[in-house]
C-alpha positions as CSV (number, residue, x, y, z in Angstrom):
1,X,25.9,-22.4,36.4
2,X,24.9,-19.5,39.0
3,X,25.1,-20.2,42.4
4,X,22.3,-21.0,44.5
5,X,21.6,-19.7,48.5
6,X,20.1,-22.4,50.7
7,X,17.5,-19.4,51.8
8,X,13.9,-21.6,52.8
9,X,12.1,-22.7,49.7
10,X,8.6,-21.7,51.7
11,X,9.6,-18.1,50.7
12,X,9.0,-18.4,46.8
13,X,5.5,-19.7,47.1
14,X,3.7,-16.4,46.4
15,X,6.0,-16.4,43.2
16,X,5.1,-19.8,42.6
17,X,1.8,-18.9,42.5
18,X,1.7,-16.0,40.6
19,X,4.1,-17.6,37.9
20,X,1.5,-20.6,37.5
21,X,-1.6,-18.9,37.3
22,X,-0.2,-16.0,34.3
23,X,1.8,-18.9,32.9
24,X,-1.4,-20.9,32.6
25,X,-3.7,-17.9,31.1
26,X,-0.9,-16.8,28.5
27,X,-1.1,-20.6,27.2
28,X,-5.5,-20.0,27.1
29,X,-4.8,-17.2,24.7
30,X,-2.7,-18.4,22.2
31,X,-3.3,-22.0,19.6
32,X,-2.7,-24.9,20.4
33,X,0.5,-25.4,18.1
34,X,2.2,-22.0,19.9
35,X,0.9,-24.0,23.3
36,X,2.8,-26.8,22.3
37,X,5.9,-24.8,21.2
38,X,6.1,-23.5,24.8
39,X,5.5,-26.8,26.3
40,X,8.2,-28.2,24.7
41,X,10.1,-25.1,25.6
42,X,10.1,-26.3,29.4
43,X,10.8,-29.6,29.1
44,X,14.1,-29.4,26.7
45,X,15.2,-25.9,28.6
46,X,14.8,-27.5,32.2
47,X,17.0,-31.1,30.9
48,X,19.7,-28.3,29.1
49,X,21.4,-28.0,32.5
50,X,21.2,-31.9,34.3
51,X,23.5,-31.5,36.9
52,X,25.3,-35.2,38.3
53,X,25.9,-35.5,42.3
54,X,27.6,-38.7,44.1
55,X,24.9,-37.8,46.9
56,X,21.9,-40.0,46.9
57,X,19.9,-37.0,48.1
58,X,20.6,-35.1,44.9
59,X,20.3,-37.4,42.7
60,X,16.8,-39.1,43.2
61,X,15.6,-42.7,41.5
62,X,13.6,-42.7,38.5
63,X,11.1,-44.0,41.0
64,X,10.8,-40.4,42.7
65,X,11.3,-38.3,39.8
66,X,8.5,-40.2,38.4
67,X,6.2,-39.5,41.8
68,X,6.8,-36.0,41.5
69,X,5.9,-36.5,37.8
70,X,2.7,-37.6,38.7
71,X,2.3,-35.3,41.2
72,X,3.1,-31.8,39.0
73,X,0.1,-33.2,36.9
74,X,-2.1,-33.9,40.1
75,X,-5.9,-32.5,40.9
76,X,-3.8,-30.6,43.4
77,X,-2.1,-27.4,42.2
78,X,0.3,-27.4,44.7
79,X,1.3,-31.0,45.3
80,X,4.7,-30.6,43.4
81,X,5.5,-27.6,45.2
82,X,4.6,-29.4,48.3
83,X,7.2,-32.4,47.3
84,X,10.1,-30.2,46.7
85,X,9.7,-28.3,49.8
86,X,9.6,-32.2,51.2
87,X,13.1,-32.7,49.2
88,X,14.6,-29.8,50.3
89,X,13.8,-30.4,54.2
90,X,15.2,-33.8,53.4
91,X,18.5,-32.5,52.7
92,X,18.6,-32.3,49.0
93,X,20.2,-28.9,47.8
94,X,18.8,-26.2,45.9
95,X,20.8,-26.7,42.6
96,X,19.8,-30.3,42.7
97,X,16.3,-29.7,42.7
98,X,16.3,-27.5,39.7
99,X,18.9,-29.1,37.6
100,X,17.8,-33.2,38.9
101,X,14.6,-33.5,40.2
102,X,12.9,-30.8,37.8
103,X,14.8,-30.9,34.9
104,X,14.0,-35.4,34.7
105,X,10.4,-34.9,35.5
106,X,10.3,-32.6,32.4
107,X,12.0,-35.5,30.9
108,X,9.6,-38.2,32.6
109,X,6.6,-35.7,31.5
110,X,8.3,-35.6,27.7
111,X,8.0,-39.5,27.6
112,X,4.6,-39.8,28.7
113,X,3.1,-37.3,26.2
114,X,4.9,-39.2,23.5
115,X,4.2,-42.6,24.8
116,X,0.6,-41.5,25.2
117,X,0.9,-42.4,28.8
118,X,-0.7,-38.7,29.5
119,X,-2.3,-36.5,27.8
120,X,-1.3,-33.0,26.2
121,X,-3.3,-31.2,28.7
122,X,-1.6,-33.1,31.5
123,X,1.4,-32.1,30.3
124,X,0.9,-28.8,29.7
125,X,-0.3,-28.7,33.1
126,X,2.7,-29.9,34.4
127,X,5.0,-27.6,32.9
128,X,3.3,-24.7,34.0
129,X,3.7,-25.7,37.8
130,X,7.8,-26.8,37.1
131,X,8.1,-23.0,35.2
132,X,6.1,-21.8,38.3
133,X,8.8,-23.4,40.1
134,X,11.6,-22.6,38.8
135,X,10.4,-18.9,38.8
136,X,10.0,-19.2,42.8
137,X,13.7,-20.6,43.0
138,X,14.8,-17.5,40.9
139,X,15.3,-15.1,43.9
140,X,18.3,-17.5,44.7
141,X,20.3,-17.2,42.0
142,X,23.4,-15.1,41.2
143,X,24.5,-14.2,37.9
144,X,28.0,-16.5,37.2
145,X,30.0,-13.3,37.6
146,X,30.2,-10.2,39.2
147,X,29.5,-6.7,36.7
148,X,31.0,-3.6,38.1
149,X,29.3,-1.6,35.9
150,X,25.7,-1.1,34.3
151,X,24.9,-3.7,31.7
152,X,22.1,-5.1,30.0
153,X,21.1,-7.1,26.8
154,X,18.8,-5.6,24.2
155,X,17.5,-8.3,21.8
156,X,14.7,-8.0,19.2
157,X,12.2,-11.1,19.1
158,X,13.1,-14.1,16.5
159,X,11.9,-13.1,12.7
160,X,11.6,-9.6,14.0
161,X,12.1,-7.4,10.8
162,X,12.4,-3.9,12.6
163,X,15.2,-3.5,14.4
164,X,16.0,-0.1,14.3
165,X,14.2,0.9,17.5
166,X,16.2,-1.5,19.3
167,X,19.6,-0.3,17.9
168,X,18.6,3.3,18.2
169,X,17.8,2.4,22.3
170,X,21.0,0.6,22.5
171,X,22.8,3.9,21.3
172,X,20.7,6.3,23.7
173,X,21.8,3.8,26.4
174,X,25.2,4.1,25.5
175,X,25.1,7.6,26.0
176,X,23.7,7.3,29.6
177,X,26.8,5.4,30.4
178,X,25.3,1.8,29.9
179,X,26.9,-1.1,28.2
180,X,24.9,-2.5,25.8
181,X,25.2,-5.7,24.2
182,X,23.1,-5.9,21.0
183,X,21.5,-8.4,19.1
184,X,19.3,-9.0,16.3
185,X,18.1,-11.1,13.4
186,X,19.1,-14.5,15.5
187,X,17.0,-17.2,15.6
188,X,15.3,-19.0,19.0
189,X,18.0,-20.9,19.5
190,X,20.9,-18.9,18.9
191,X,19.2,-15.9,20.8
192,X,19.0,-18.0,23.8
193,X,22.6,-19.4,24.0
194,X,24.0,-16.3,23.5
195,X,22.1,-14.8,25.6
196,X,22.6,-17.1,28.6
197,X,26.6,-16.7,28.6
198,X,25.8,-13.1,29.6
199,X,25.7,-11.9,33.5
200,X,23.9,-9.2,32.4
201,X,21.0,-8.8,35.2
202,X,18.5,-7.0,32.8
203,X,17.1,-8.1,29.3
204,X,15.7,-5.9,27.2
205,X,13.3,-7.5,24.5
206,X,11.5,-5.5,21.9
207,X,8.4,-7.0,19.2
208,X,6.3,-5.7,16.6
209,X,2.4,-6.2,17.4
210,X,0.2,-9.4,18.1
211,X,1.7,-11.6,15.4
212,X,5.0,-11.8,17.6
213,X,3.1,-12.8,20.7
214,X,3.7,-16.8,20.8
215,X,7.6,-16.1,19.9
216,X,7.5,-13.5,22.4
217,X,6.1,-16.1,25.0
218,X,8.6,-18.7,24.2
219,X,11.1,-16.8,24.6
220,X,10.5,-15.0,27.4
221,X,9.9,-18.8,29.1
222,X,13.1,-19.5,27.6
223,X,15.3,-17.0,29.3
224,X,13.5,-17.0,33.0
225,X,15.2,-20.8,32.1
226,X,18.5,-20.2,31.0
227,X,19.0,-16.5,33.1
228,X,16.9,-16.7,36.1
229,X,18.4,-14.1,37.9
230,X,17.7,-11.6,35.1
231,X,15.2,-9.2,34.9
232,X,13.1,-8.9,31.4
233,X,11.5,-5.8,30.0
234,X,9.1,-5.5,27.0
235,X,9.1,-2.8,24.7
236,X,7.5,-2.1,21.4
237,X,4.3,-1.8,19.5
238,X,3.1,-5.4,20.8
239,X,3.2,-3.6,24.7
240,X,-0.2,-1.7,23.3
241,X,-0.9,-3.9,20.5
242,X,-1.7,-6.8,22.6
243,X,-2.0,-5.8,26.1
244,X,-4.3,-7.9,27.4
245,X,-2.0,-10.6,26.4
246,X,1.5,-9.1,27.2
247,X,-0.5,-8.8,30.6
248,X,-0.1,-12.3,31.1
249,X,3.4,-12.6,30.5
250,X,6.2,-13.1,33.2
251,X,7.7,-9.9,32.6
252,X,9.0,-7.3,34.8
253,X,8.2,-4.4,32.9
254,X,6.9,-2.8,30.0
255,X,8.1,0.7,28.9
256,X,7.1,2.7,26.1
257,X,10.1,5.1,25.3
258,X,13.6,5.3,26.3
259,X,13.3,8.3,29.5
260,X,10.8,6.0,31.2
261,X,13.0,2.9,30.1
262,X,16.7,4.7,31.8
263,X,14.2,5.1,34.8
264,X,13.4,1.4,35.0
265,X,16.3,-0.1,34.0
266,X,18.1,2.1,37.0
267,X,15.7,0.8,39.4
268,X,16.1,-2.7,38.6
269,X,20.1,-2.5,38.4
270,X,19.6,-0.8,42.0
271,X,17.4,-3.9,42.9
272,X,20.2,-6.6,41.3
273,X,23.1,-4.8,43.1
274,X,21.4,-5.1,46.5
275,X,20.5,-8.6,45.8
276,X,23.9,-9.6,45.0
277,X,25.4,-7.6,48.4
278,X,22.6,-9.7,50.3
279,X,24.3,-13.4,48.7
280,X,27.9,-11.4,49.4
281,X,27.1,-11.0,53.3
C-alpha cells in the first residue's frame, strides 16, 4: 500500500472539485448500464484495500461511516468532503480515511442500493464525490517503491482488438531508453491487478473509437483506484473519435503520436521525480 504524507487535506479541494464535476458529466454521456458498471467500479475498488487499525480514530463505528454515507449523497456537494476534513482534524490519519472511512461507506452505499434503502441516482451521486475524493488525496501518495530509471505501463483497453499501435509505441519507447512493460488482450480484471503491482508513475492506455468509451471510463476509474499516484495518458483513434467525451475523463493527457508522447511522458516523469524528492525531504 503506498505511503501517505499527513500534508493538510484543505489543499486537494480544487481537485476534488474538478474530479466530481468531469466524473459526474462522463457518467451523463454514457447508458445507464455503462453508468452502473462504473458505479459499481467505486464501490468494490475503494473496499479492495480495507485497511484494520487498533486506534478508534481510524477505525470509525458503522454509526459514522453510515453519517458520512448519508452525507456523500446529501443536497450539499461538499458535505462529505467537509466530514473528512472534520476526521482528519480529529486525528484520524490519511490512509485511514481512504482505506476505512471511504472504502465502508462504498460498502454502506452498496447495501442501500441493493436494499432499496437509496436510490441509483443517490448512489451514483455518492460515488462520484468518494472518486472526487480519493482523486484529491492522490497528491499524497508515493508509488510502493522507488524506480531509478524511466518506466511506464502501456496497456490497450479490455476487448481491444488492435494492438499493434501499442506494441509498436512500446518498441519506439524502448529505443529512447524507456522501460516498458506491455500488456494486451487482458480482461478488466486482470488488467487492473497487474497493473497495480507496478510503481510505474505513468500509464499509458490506448482504444479504438467511441465504442471503447464506457470500458475506457471504467478503467480509467479503476486505476486512479488501484495506482493513485500514477499519471494516465490516452492515445488512439477514440482521442478524436470521441473528444467531447474523452474531455470528460480524468486523464492527464491525450497524445496523438509517439514524438509528442516522449515529450509528455518526460515531463510527467520530471513531475513524479520531484514529487517523490518532496515526500523524501
Amino acid at each position: 500500500m503506498p505511503v501517505l504524507n499527513d500534508a493538510p487535506l484543505s489543499a486537494a479541494l480544487d481537485l476534488y472539485q474538478k474530479s466530481d464535476v468531469g466524473v459526474r458529466a462522463l457518467k451523463s454521456k454514457l447508458t445507464e448500464s455503462d453508468v452502473q458498471g462504473i458505479v459499481r467500479e467505486v464501490l468494490t475498488g475503494v473496499k479492495k484495500h480495507a485497511l484494520r487499525n487498533e486506534r478508534s480514530v481510524d477505525a470509525p463505528s458503522r454509526a459514522k461511516v453510515e453519517n458520512l454515507a448519508y452525507a456523500l449523497i446529501s443536497d450539499d456537494r461538499e458535505e462529505g468532503q467537509r466530514f473528512i476534513e472534520q476526521v482528519y482534524e480529529d486525528g484520524a490519519s490519511l490512509e485511514a480515511i481512504y482505506l476505512n472511512y471511504l472504502a465502508e461507506a462504498a460498502s454502506v452505499l452498496g447495501e442501500w442500493w441493493e436494499s432499496d434503502h437509496a436510490s441509483f441516482y443517490e448512489v451514483s451521486i455518492g460515488t462520484s464525490r468518494i472518486y472526487a475524493i480519493v482523486r484529491g488525496l492522490s497528491y499524497l501518495f508515493v508509488p510502493k517503491g522507488l524506480v531509478e530509471f524511466k518506466s511506464a505501463v502501456f496497456a490497450s483497453v479490455p476487448d481491444e482488438a488492435h494492438t499493434l499501435g501499442v506494441r509498436m509505441a512500446s518498441d519506439l519507447f524502448g529505443q529512447a531508453g524507456w522501460d516498458i512493460e506491455t500488456i494486451v488482450g487482458q480482461s478488466h480484471d486482470a488488467l487492473v491487478a497487474q497493473i497495480s503491482r507496478s510503481t510505474s508513475p505513468i500509464i499509458g492506455l490506448s482504444a479504438g473509437g467511441g465504442h471503447s468509451l464506457a470500458t475506457l471510463a471504467r478503467l480509467v476509474i479503476a486505476l486512479r483506484i488501484s495506482n493513485p499516484w500514477a499519471a494516465i495518458v490516452l492515445s488512439g483513434p477514440i482521442a478524436r473519435d470521441a473528444d467531447a467525451v474523452v474531455s470528460a475523463l480524468d486523464v492527464d493527457g491525450v497524445v496523438a503520436d509517439v514524438p509528442s508522447a516522449l515529450k509528455l511522458f518526460d515531463r510527467l516523469w520530471m513531475q513524479s521525480a520531484k514529487s517523490k524528492a518532496a515526500f523524501a525531504d
